[in-house]
C-alpha distance (Angstrom), angle and dihedral (degrees) to the residues before:
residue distance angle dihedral
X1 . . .
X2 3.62 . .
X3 4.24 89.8 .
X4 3.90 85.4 43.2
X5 3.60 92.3 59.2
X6 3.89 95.3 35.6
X7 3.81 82.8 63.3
X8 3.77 102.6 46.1
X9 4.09 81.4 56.6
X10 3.00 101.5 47.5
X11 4.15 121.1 111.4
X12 3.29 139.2 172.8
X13 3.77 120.1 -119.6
X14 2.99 125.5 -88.5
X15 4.02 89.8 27.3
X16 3.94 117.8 68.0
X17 3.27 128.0 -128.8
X18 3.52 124.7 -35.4
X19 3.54 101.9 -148.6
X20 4.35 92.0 49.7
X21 3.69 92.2 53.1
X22 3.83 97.9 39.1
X23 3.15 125.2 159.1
X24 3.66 88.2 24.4
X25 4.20 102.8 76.9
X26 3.92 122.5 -147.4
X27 3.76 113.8 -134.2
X28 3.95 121.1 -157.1
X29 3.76 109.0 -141.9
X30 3.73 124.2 -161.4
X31 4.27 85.6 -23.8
X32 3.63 99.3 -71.6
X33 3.88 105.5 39.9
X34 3.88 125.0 88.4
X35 3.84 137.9 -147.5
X36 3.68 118.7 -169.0
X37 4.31 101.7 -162.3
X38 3.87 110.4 -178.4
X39 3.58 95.5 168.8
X40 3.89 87.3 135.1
X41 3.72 93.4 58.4
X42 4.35 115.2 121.5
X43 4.08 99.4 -178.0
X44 3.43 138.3 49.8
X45 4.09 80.0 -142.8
X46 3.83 90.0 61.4
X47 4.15 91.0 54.8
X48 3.35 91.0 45.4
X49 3.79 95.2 48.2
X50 4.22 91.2 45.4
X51 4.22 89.3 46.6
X52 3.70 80.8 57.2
X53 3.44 95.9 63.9
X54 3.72 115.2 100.8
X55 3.56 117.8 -103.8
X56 3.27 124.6 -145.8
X57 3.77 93.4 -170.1
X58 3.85 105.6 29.2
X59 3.44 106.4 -178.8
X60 3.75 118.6 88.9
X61 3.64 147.7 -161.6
X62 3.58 111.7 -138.9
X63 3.97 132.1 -27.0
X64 4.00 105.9 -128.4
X65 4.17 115.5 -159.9
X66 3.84 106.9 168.1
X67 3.49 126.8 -179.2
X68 3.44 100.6 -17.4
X69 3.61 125.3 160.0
X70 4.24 98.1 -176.2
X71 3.59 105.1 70.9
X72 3.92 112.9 78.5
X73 3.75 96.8 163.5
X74 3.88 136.9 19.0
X75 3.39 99.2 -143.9
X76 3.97 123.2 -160.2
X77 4.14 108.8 -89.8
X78 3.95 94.7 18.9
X79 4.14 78.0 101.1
X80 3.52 94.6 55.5
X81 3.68 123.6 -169.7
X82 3.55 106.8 -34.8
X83 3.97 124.6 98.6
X84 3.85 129.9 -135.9
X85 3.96 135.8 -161.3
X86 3.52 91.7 -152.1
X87 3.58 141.0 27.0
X88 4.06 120.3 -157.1
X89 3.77 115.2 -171.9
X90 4.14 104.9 170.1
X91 4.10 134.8 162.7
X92 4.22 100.5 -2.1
X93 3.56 145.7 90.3
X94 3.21 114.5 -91.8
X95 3.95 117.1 147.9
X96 3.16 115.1 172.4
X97 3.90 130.4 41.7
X98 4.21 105.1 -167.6
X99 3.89 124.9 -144.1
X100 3.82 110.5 -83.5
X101 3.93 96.6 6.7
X102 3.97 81.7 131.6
X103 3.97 97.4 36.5
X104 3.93 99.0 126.1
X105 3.90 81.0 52.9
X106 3.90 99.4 56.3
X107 3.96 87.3 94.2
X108 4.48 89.7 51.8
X109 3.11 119.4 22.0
X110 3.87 113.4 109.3
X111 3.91 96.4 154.5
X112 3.84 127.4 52.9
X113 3.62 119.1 168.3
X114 3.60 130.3 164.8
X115 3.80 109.9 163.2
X116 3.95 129.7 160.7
X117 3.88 96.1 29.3
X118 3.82 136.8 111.8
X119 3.95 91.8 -107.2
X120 3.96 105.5 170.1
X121 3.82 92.8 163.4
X122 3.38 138.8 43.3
X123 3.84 136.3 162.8
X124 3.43 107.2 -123.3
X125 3.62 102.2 161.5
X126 3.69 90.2 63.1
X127 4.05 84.8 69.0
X128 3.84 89.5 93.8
X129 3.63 90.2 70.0
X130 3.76 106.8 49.6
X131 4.33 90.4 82.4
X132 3.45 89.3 -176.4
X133 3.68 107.1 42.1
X134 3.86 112.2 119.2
X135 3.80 110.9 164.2
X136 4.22 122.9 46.3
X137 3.60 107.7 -176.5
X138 3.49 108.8 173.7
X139 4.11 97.5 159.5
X140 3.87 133.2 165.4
X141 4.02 93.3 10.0
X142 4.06 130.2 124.9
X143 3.91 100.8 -105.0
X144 3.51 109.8 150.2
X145 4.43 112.0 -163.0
X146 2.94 128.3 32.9
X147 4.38 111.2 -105.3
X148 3.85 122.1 -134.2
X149 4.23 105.9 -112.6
X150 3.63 127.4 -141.9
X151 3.90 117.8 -179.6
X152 3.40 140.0 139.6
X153 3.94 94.7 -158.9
X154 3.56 110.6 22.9
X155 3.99 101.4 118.8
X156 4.38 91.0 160.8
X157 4.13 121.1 60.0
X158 3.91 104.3 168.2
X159 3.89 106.6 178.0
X160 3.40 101.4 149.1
X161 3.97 122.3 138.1
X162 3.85 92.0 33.7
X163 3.67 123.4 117.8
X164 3.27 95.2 -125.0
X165 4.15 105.0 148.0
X166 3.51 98.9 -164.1
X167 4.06 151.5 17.4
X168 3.48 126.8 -153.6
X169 3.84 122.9 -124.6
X170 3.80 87.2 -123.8
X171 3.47 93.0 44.7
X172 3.95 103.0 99.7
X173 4.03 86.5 24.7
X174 4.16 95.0 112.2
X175 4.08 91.2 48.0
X176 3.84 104.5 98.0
X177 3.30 89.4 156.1
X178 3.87 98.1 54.1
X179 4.03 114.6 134.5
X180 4.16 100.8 163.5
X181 3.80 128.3 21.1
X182 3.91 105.3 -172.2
X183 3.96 113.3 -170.6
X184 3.88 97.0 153.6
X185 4.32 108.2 154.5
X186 3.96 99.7 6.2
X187 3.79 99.5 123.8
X188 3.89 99.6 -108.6
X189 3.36 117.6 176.9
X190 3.82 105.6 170.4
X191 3.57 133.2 28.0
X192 4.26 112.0 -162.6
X193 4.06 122.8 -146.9
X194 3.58 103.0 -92.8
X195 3.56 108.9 38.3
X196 4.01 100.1 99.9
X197 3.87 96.0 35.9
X198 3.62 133.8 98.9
X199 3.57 90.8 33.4
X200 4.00 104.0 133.7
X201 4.07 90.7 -169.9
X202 3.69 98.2 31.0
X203 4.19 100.5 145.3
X204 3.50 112.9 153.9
X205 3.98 126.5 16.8
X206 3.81 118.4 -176.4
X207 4.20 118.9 -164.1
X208 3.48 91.5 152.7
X209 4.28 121.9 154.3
X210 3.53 94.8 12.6
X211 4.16 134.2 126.3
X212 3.91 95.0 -99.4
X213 3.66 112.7 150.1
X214 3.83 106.6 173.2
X215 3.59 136.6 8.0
X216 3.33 109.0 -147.8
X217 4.04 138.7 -161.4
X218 4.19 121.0 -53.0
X219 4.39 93.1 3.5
X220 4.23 86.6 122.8
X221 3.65 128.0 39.1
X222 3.62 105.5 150.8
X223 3.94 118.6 176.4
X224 4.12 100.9 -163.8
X225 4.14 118.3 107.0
X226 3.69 89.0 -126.6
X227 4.06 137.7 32.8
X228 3.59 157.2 134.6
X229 3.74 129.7 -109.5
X230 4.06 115.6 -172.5
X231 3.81 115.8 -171.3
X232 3.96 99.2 142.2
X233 3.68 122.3 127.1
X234 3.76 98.8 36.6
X235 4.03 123.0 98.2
X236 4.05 96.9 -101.7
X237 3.57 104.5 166.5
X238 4.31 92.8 158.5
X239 4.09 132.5 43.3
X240 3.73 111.3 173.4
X241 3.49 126.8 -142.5
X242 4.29 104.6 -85.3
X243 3.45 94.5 18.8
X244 3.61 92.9 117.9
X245 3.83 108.5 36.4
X246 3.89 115.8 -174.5
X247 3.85 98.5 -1.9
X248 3.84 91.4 149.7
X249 4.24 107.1 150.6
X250 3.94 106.4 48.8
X251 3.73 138.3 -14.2
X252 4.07 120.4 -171.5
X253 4.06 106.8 -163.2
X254 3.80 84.2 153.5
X255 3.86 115.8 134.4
X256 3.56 100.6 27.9
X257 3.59 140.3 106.8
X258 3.39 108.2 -94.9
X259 3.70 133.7 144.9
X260 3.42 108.8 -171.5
X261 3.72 141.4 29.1
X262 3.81 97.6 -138.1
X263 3.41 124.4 -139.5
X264 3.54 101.7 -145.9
X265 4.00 91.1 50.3
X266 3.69 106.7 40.9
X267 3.58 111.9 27.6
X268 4.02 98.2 63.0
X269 3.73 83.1 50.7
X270 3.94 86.2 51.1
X271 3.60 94.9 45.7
X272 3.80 89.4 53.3
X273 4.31 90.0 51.5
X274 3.16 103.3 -84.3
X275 4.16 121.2 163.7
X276 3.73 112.4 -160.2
X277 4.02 136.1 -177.2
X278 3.57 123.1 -158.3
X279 3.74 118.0 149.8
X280 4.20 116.3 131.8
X281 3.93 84.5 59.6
X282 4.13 127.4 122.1
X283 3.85 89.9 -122.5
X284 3.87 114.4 178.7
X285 3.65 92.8 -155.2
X286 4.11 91.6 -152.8
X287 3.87 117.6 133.0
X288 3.64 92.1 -56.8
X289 3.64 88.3 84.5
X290 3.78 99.1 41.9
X291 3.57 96.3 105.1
X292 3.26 91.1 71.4
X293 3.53 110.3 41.7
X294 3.75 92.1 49.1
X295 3.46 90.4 58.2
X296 3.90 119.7 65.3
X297 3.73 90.3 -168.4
X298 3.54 100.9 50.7
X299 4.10 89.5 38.8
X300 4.00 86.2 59.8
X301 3.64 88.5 67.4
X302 3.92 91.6 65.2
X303 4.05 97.9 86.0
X304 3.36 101.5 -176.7
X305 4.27 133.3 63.2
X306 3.69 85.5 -112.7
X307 4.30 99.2 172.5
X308 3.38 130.7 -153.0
X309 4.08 124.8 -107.8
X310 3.67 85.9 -91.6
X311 3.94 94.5 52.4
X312 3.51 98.7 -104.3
X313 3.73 117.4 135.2
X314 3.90 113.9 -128.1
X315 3.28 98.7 -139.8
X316 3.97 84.9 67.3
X317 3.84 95.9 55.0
X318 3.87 115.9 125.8
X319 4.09 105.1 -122.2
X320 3.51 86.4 -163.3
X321 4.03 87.9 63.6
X322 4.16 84.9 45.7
X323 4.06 87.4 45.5
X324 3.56 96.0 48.6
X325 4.02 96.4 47.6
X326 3.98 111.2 19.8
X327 3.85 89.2 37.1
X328 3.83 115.6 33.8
């Protein structure tokens, strides 16, 4: 018995004990480097009796809870002392994330992700505090709204597959450190002027699949040499001249509704780099869309076989048909 219990004890540095944290496991990474995954938890009263435990090392990793169907809420001191660099929620049904549940983390934590849950609530205005946070992917979750950020650090925001209806224009304002905005799926329908500008690292912004209609005057102003602009999949039938202000590495309009590749809109952006796709759109293909046919450089810039309403690809328009009646 003595041997039996000896071995239930026993731990290997740095992790504690396996029998205080159980069923939570400690996992040794690269020799000095500690996961805590409690995955196999079933009661907010068995995480807050393991993050009792004394640690002798308490500074971890990453948290791990996978597929788990038991905890509802995270509640604030369930976490205990300990601190984490990242946080990895995945596959379970967690609703509700409480002020402060990751308060000894505030200092650590650069990576929060809870994806593929039934998160209702989240406390966003606690983002201020975690100074070294720099990814927030809360993914495939029920938040409705869309919060107002502040963070010095944050540089990812994935929110996609949320039904969140709506973002405010001052709604990423406080993120100077913003790199990727990812809204893919979170039934948009309107995007104000203001809400993708004064964003000096502003790289990447998704709105893909949502219910956008028209993008209107002053929404983009990004200031980086190269980036990516996804509005496919929606039901875009309008972009108005400065809507999309120093987009200059790839645009995707593809998939929308569309009739015309205005002039005024995309060829600045053109002249200034930019690669665009736009097939699966109702274009017209009248004069509106002779600046780009006549011109082989500008037309190499399309890089898709985006068609006309009638089928035809434009790529195989004859400029001399758009020089002799858009241009004579």
């Amino acid at each position: 018995m003595a041997t039996e219990s000896k071995d239930q004890d026993h731990r290997e540095l740095p992790c504690p004990s396996a029998v205080d944290i159980y069923p939570c496991v400690c996992i040794i990474i690269g020799g000095s480097s500690i996961d805590m995954d409690c995955s196999a938890v079933t009661s907010n009263s068995d995480l807050a009796r393991i993050f009792s435990t004394v640690f002798p090392f308490p500074d971890f990793e990453s948290l791990i809870i996978n597929n788990n169907h038991y905890l509802i809420t995270l509640r604030e001191g369930d976490l205990g002392q300990v601190t984490f660099k990242r946080v990895i929620i995945t596959s379970s049904s967690l609703e509700i994330v409480e002020t402060n549940t990751f308060l000894s983390s505030h200092g650590t934590l650069t990576d929060l992700e809870i994806v593929t849950t039934n998160l209702l609530s989240f406390p966003f205005s606690e983002i201020p505090l975690f100074t070294q946070l720099t990814t927030l992917n809360l993914q495939n979750n029920q938040l409705t709204g869309f919060p107002v950020l502040a963070s010095m650090s944050l540089q990812y925001l994935y929110l996609d597959i949320n039904p969140l209806g709506w973002i405010a224009p001052t709604s990423l304002g406080n993120l100077p450190s913003l790199i990727g905005v990812y809204l893919s799926f979170t039934k948009i329908t309107q995007i104000f002027a203001g809400t993708f500008t004064g964003l000096p690292m502003l790289t990447e912004i998704s709105l893909s699949y949502n219910e956008l209609h028209e993008i209107e005057t002053g929404v983009i102003n990004l200031q980086t040499l190269y980036n990516s602009v996804h509005l496919d999949g929606n039901s875009i039938s309008s972009i108005a001249e400065g809507a999309l202000v120093g987009v200059r590495g790839t645009l995707y309009v593809n998939d929308n509704q569309l009739t015309e590749l205005a002039e005024g809109v995309f060829r600045p952006l053109v002249q200034e780099g930019l690669d665009f796709y736009a097939r699966n759109n109702p274009l017209t293909c009248g004069c509106d869309i002779a600046w780009l046919v006549v011109n082989p450089t500008y037309k190499s810039h399309l890089k898709d076989d985006a068609t006309c309403s009638d089928g035809e690809r434009v790529t195989d328009l004859n400029p001399s048909l758009y020089l002799d009646l858009c241009y004579s």
